[in-house]
C-alpha positions in Angstrom: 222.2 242.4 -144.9 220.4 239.8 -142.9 218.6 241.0 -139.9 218.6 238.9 -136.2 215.0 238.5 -135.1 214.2 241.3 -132.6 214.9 241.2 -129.4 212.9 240.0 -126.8 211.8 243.5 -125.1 213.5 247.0 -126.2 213.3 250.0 -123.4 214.1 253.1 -123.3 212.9 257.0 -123.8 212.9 256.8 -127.7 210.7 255.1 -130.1 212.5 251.9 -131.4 214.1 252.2 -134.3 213.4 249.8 -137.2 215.8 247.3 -138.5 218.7 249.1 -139.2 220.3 247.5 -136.7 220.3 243.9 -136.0 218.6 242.2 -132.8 219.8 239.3 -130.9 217.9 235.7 -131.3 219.0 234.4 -127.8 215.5 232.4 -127.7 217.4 229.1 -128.4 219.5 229.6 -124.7 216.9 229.9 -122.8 215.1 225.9 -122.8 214.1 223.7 -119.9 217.1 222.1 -119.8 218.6 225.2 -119.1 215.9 226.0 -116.5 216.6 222.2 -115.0 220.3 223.5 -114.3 219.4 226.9 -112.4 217.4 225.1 -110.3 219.9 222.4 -109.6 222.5 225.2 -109.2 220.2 226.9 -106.8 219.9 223.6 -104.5 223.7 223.1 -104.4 224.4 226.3 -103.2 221.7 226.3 -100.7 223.1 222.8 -99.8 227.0 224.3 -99.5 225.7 227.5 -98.0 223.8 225.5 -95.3 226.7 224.0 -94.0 228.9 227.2 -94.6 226.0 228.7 -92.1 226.4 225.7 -89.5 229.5 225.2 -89.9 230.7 229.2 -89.4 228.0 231.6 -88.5 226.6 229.5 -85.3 227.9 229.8 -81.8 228.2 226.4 -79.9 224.7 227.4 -77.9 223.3 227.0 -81.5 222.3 230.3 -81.9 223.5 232.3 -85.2 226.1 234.9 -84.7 225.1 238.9 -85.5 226.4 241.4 -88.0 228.9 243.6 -86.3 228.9 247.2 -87.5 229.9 247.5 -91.3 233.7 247.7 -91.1 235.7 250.6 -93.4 238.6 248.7 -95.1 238.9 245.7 -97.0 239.6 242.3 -96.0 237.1 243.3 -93.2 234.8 244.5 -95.5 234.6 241.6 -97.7 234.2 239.1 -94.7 231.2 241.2 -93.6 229.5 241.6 -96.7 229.9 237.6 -97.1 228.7 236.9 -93.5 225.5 239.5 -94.2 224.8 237.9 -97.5 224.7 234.3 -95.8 222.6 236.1 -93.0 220.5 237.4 -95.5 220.0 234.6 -97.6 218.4 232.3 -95.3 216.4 235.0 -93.5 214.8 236.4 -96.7 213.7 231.8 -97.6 212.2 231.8 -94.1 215.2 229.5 -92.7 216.1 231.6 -89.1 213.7 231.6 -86.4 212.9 232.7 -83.0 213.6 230.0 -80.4 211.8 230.5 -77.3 214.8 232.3 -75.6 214.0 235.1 -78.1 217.8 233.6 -80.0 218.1 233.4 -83.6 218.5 230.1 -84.7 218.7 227.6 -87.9 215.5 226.1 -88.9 215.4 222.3 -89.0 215.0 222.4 -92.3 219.0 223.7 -92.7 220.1 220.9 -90.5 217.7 218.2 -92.1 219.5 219.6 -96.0 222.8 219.0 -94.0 222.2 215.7 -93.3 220.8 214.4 -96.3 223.5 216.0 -98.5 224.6 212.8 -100.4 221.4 212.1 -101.8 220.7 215.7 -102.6 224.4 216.0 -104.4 224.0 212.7 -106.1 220.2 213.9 -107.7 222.1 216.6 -109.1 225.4 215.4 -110.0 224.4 214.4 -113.6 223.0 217.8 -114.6 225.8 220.1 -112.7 228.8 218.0 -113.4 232.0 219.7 -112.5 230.2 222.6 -110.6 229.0 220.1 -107.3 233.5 219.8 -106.9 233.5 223.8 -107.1 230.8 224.5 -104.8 232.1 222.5 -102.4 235.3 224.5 -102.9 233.4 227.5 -102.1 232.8 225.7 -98.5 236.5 225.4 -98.2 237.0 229.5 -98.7 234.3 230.3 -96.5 236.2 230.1 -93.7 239.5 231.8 -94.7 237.2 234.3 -96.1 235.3 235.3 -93.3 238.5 235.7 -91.1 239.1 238.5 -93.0 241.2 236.5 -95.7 241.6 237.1 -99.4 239.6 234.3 -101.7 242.1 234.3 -104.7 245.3 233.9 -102.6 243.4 231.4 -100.2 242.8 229.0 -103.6 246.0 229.1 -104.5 247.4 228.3 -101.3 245.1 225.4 -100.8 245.0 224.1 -104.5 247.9 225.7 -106.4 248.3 228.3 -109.6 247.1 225.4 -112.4 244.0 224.2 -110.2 243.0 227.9 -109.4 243.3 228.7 -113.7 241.4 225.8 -114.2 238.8 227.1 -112.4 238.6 230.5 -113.9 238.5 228.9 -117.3 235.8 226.3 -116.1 233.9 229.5 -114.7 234.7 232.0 -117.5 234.6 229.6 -120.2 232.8 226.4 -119.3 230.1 227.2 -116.8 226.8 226.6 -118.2 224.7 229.2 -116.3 226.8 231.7 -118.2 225.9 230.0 -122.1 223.8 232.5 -122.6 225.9 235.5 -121.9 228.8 234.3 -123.5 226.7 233.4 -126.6 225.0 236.8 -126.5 228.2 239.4 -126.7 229.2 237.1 -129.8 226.7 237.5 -131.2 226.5 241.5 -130.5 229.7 241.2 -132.0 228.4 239.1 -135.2 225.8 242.2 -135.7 227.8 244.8 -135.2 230.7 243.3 -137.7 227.5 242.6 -140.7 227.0 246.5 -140.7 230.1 246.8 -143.1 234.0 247.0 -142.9 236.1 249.1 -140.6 234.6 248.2 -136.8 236.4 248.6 -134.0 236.0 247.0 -131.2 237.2 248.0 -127.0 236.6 244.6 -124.6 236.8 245.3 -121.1 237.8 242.8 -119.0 238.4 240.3 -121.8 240.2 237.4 -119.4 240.8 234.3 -121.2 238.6 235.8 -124.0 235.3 234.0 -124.0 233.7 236.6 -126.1 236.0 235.5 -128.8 236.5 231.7 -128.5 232.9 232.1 -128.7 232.3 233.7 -132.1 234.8 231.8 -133.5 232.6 228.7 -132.4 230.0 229.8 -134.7 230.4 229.7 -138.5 228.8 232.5 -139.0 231.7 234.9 -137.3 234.9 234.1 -139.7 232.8 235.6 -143.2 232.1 238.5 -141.7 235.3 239.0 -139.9 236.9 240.8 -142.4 234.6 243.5 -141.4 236.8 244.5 -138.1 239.1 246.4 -138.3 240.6 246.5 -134.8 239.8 244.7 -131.5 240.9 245.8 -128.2 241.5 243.2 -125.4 242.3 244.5 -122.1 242.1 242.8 -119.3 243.8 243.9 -115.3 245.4 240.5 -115.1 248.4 239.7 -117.5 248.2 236.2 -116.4 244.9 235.7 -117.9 245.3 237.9 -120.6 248.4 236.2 -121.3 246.6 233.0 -121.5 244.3 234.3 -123.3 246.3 235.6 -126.0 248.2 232.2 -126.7 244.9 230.8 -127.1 243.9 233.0 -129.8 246.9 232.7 -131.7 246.4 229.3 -131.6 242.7 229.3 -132.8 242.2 232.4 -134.5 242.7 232.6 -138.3 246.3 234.6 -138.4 244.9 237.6 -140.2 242.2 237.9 -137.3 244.5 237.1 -134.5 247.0 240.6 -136.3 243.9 242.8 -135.5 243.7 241.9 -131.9 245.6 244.1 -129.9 246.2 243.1 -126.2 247.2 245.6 -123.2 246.8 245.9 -119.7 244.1 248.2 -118.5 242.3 248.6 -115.3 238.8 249.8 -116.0 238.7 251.7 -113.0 241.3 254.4 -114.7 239.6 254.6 -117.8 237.5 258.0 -116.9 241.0 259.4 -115.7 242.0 261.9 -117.9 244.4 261.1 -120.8 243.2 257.3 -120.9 244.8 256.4 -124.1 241.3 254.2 -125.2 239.1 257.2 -124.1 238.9 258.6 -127.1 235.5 260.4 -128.5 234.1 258.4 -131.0 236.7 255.8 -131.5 234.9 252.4 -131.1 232.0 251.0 -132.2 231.3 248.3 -130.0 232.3 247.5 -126.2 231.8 244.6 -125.2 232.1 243.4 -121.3 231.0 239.6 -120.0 230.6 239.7 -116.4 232.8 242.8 -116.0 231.0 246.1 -115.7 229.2 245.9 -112.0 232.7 245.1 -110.6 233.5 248.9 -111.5 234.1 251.1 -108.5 232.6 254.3 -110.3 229.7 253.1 -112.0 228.6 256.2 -113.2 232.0 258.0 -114.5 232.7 254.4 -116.2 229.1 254.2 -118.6 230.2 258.1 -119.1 233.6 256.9 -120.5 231.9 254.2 -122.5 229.5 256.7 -124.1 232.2 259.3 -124.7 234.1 256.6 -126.5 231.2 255.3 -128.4 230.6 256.7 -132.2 227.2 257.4 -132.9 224.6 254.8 -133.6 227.8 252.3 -131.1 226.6 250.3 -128.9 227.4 248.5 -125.1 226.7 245.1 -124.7 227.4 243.5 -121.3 226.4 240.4 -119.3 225.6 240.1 -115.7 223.1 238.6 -113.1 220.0 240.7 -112.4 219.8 241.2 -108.4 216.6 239.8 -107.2 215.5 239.1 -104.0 218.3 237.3 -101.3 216.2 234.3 -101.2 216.6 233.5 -105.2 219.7 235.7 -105.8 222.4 234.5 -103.8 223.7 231.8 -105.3 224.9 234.0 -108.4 226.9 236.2 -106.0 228.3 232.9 -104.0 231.8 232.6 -104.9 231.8 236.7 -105.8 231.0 238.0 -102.8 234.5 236.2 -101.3 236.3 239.0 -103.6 237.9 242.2 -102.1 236.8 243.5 -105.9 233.2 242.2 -105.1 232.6 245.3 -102.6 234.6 247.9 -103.5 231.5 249.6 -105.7 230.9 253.5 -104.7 227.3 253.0 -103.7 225.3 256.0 -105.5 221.5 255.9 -104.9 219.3 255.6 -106.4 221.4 254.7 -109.7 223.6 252.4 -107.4 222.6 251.0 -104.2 224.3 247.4 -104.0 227.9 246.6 -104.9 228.1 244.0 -106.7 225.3 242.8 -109.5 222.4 245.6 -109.8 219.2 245.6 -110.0 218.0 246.4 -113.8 215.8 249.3 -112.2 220.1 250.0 -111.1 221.0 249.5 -114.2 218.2 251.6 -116.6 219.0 254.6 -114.4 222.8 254.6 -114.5 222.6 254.0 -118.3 220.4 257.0 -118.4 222.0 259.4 -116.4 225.2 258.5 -118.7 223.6 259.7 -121.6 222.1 256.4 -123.3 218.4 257.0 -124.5 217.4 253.2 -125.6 218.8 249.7 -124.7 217.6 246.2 -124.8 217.3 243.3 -122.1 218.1 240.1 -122.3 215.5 237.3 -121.2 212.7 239.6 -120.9 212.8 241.2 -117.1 209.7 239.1 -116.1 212.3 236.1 -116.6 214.7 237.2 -114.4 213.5 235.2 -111.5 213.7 232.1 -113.4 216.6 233.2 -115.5 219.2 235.9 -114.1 222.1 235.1 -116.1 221.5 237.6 -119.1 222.5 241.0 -120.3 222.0 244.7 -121.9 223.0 246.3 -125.6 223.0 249.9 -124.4 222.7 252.5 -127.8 224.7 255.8 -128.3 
């Protein structure tokens, strides 16, 4: 059996156990090319949010419009938390001030960005491609959004079913700030299958399955293929899953697409009891890409997940790790515009943001669910630098 090379840091409350279980080598996704597109990323959104801000959040005095009080119910939630992630965006980089009225204004700095958009969007038009055409979709939500309006129906309204699934496969499939996640379940799933035969598999959240499409990018998946013996793909939306599926059956190798099994599951039920994929020590693997922080019970969730888990099974899952407003927001743009986005049941100090969690968020909810040991993926003093990354949790 042919070992990954370790990971890049291993935590937890147990020693680390030697190579009886493979690591991930994700050194390869994380270059300067890659660093070059965060950062161009990063400009973009502060571009599009800058406008979102003047546009939207600024009174025609020129002063910037306060929070009201936090609202109770969804849509009003959702416009709030977007409109106090804006707010706190731009105060955390330094860009509101005091004018001398005492009023809380835009810095010139916003309205200089504004103005010299075109040359900004042209510099980084080469390295972000289709993204600069999405972002600037984002603009067009913003308002919708912050009336109290839902972001997925808005986009369909304003640029039909087909353009709205193109975007979801662009941003589930495509998007390269997310290489690196998508790359790293497959290949959790690569190590898991070289163990030997008979794994079995639970996706969460599978979507247009970019955990698969993946793996069966690499030549390295279809040999040891024959080593699964079941895969679960669930997703809450038939449409994608649907799409999905057709996919795969396209793609996939005929006696790998008869061992996916596809079914309709909100993750949100799984802890109920009598969930027919709760089952103690039934899986081996569970795998979620961008999934698991959208949960509304964190806690009862990671619980289910190590319930289901058999012994020595692990949990990988991908993510952003929350940083600082100023250098986190533009990975929580276009999320925070989704009534799914704030629906988390905030329990500190394991859970104190909705949304993407901190990995201090993340260590103790895995903890407090009964996982001793997991690995982190960059190394947490990258996370600044690189956020797009991800966890293998251990049972």
């Amino acid at each position: 059996m042919t070992c990954f090379v370790p990971a890049l840091r291993r935590m937890g409350a147990t020693p680390a156990r030697t190579c009886m279980r493979q690591r991930l080598d994700v050194t390869d996704l994380y270059n300067d090319a890659y660093t070059a597109y965060i950062e161009a990323f990063r400009r973009q959104t502060e571009l599009v949010a800058s406008e979102i801000l003047l546009e939207h959040l600024v009174d025609p005095s020129g002063a910037v419009r306060g929070l009201d009080d936090r609202p109770e119910s969804a849509p009003s939630v959702t416009a709030y938390q977007f409109r106090r992630k804006l707010l706190d965006y731009f105060s955390d980089k330094g860009d509101l001030t005091q004018d001398p009225s005492g009023r809380l204004v835009p810095s010139e700095a916003v309205r200089k960005r504004v103005a010299e958009k075109e040359s900004i969007a042209l510099a980084d038009r080469a390295i972000l491609g289709e993204m600069v055409e999405f972002l600037q979709r984002y603009r067009g939500l913003a308002g919708p959004v912050l009336a109290g309006k839902d972001a997925l129906a808005t986009m369909d309204l304003q640029y039909g079913m087909q353009a709205s699934l193109k975007f979801w496969e662009y941003s589930m499939i495509s998007l390269p700030a997310k290489k690196p996640c998508n790359v790293m379940l497959a290949r959790a799933l690569m190590a898991k299958l070289a163990e030997g035969p008979g794994i079995s598999v639970f996706e969460g959240g599978a979507g247009l399955g970019v955990v698969l499409r993946q793996a069966l990018s690499d030549p390295r998946f279809l040999p040891l293929s024959k080593n699964l013996a079941r895969y679960d793909y669930t997703d809450i939306s038939a449409l994608l899953m649907e799409t999905g599926k057709q996919w795969l059956r396209t793609h996939a190798p005929a006696d790998v697409f008869q061992r996916i099994h596809f079914q309709r599951l909100d993750l949100d039920t799984l802890p109920s009891a009598g969930s027919t994929f709760a089952r103690a020590a039934s899986v081996d693997l569970i795998v979620l890409e961008h999934v698991l922080y959208d949960v509304r019970d964190l806690h009862a969730t990671l619980q289910a997940f190590h319930t289901m888990l058999k012994p020595g099974g692990q949990l990988a899952f991908t993510m952003s790790f929350r940083d600082r407003p100023g250098v986190f927001f533009p990975n929580e743009f276009f999320q925070s515009m989704l009534h799914t986005y704030s629906k988390a049941k905030l329990d500190p100090p394991r859970r104190q943001h909705v949304g993407y969690l901190t990995l201090q968020e993340w260590e103790l909810s895995l903890r407090a669910a009964g996982f001793s040991e997991w690995e982190v993926y960059p190394a947490p003093e990258d996370h600044a630098k690189w956020p797009f990354g991800g966890i293998v949790a251990y049972r």
